[in-house]
N, C-alpha and C positions, 0 to 999 in steps of 0.2 A: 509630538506632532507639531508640523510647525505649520503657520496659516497665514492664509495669502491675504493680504488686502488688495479687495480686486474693487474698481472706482464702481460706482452705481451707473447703469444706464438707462434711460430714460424708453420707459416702454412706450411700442407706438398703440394710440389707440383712434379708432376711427369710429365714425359718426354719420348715419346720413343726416340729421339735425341739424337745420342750419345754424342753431347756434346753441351754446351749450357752454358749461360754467361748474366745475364740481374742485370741491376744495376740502379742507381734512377739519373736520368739524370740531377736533381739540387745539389746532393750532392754529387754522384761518389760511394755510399753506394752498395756495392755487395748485390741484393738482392738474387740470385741464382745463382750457381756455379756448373757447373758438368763435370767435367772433363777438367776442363778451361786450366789446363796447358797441355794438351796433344798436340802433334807434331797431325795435321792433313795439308792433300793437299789442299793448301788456295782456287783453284777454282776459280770464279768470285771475290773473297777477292782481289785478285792480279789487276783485274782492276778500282778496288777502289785504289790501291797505286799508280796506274801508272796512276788516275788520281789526286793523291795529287802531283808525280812528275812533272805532266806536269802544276798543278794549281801555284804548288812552282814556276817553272822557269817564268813562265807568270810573275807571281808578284814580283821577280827578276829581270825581262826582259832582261832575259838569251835569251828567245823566245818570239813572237805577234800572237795574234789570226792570224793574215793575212799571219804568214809564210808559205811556204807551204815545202811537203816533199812528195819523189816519191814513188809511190808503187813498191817494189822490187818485185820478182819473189819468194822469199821466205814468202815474207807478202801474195802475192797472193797465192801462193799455201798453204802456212801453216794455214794462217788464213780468207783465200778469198772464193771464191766460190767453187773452189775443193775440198775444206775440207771437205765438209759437215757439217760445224761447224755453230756458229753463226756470223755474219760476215754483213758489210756495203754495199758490192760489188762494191768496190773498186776496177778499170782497172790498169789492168796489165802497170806497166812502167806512169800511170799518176799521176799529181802532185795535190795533195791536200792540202786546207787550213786546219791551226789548228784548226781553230775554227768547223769546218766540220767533222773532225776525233773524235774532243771531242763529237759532236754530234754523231757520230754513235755507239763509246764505250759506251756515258752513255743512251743513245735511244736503239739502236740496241744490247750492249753487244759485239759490234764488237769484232771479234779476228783480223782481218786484221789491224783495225784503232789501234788498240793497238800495234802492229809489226811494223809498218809504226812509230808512233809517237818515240818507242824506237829504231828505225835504224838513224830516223831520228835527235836522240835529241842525242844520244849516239853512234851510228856508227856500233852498233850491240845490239842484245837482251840482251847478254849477258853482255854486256857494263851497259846497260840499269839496268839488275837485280840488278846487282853490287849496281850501283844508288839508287833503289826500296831497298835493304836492308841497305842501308847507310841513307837513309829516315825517315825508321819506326825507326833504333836506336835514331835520333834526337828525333821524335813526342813519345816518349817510348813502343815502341813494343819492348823488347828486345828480345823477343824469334821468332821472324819473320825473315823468310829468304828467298829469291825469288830467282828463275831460270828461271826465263822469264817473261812476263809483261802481261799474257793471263790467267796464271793459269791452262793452258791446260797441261795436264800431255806430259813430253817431250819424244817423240819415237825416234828410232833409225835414223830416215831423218833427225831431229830437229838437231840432238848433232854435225851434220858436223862440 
């Protein structure tokens, strides 16, 4: 039997997504690309980084599961139950462990546990971002840049 080498041709695939990125997890090979370099609002993206910041310090042991950190008045209200966001319900002025905050961010999507973790590891969100884009330069995100650790688009209460 004799056999044809016939070239590869590239499948069409389509997307209503505006932008989209899928690649071959054994070899890094781009399989789809659409609009991959565009600036978009990272969104929940941000609390995937701000749980690589907090896996990094662990493994550091900058920080311990068992540390713990207060819920401030701005975690609560920016990212607590007044929001109406997504959020752990985390009490006002109470202290919680880390390993409990990583639970509610990667369970819940908390916005609170996220605010809490960055006041607490950094002294402020803002601190924290700082951190969050100093991060992904390391791991190679170089086009990624953070303004908070929630992804939550910042209003005008947030920029105090």
């Amino acid at each position: 039997m004799l056999l044809c080498a016939v070239p590869a041709s590239a499948q069409l695939f389509e997307t209503k997504a505006a932008q989209a990125f899928m690649i071959d997890a054994d070899t890094g090979t781009v399989l789809f690309a659409k609009d991959a370099d565009k600036p978009i609002p990272p969104a929940s993206m941000a609390k995937l980084m701000t749980m690589e910041v907090v896996f990094n310090a662990i493994k550091s042991k900058r920080i311990t599961l068992d540390d713990t950190f207060v819920v401030s008045e701005n975690a609560w209200r920016t990212g607590g139950a007044p929001s109406g966001t997504s959020t752990m319900f985390a009490k006002l002025k109470s202290a919680v462990r880390v390993e409990d905050l990583i639970q509610g961010v990667t369970v819940q999507a908390a916005n609170d546990g996220c605010i809490v973790l960055a006041e607490g590891m950094a002294g402020s969100e803002t601190n924290f971002a700082a951190q969050m884009t100093e991060r992904a330069r390391e791991i190679g995100l170089s086009k990624s840049t953070f303004v908070n650790s929630t992804g939550l688009r910042p209003t005008a209460s947030r920029r105090r």
